[in-house]
C-alpha positions as CSV (number, residue, x, y, z in Angstrom):
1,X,0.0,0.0,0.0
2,X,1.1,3.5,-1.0
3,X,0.9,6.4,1.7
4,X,0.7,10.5,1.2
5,X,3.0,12.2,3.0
6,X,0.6,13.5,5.2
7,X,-0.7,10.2,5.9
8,X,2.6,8.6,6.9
9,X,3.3,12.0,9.1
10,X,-0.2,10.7,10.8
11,X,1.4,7.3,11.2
12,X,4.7,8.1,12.6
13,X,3.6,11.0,15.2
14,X,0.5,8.3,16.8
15,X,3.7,6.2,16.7
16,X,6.2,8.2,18.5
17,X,3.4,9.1,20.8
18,X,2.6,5.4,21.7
19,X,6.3,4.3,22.7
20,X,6.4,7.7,25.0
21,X,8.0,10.1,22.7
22,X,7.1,13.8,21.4
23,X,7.1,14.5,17.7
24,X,7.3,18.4,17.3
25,X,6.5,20.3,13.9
26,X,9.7,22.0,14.2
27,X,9.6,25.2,12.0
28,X,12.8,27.7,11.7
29,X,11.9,30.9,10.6
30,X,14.9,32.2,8.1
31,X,16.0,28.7,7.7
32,X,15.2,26.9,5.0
33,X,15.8,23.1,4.8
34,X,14.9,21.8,8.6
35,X,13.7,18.3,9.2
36,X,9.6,18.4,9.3
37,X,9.6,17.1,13.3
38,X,12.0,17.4,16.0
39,X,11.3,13.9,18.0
40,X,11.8,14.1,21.6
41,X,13.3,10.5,23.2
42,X,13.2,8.9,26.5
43,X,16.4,9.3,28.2
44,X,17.0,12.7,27.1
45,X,17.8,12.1,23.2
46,X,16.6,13.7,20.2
47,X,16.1,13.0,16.5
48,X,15.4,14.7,13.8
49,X,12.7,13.4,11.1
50,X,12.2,14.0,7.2
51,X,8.8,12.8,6.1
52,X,8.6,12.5,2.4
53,X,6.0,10.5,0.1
54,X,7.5,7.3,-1.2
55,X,9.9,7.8,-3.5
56,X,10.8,11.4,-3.0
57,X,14.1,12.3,-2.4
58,X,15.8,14.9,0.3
59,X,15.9,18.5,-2.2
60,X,19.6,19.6,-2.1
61,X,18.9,22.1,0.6
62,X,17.8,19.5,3.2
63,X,20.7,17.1,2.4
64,X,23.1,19.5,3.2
65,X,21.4,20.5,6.5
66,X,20.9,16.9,7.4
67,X,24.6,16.2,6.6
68,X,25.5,19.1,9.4
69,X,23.4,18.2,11.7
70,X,24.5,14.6,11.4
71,X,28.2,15.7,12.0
72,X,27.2,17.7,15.0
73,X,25.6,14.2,16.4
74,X,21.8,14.9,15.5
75,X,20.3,12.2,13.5
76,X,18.3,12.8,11.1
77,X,15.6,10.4,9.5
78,X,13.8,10.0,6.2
79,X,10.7,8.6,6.6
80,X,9.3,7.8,3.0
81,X,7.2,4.6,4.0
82,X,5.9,2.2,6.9
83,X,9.4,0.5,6.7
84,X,11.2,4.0,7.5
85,X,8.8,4.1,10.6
86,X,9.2,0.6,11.9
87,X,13.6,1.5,11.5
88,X,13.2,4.4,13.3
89,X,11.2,3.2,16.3
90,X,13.8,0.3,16.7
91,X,16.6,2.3,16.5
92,X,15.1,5.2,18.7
93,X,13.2,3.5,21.4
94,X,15.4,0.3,21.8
């Protein structure tokens, strides 16, 4: 089954939300580029996440971001399907 973005955004907030984490729209004003939510973990990590519609790719902008904020120790997530969410909430919440 094919998901809209929106749709999988639906899935992976009620998602976060159920394993007790906190999926904020995070919006920079003057920055373009920024990850769609800023995911709040237990145990005081945080994880940045890209939601895009299946087989839509970072634009330039948001690769280059992604890459910084990966170097600086912030991961950041493309979620494009159900698979993406399942990966994420293993790696995040085990």
């Amino acid at each position: 089954m094919t998901y809209t973005e929106k749709r999988l955004e639906q899935i992976f907030c009620g998602k976060v939300k159920q394993k007790g984490g906190m999926p904020f729209k995070f919006v920079s004003p003057g920055m373009s580029g920024v990850p769609d939510r800023l995911v709040l973990l237990p145990e005081g990590k945080v994880s940045f996440a890209e939601i895009k519609a299946p087989g839509k790719k970072l634009s330039p902008k948001q690769a280059k971001l992604a890459k910084q904020m990966e170097g600086l120790g912030h991961p950041v997530w493309v979620i494009d399907g159900v698979d993406a969410i399942q990966a994420f909430l293993w790696e995040a919440f085990d």
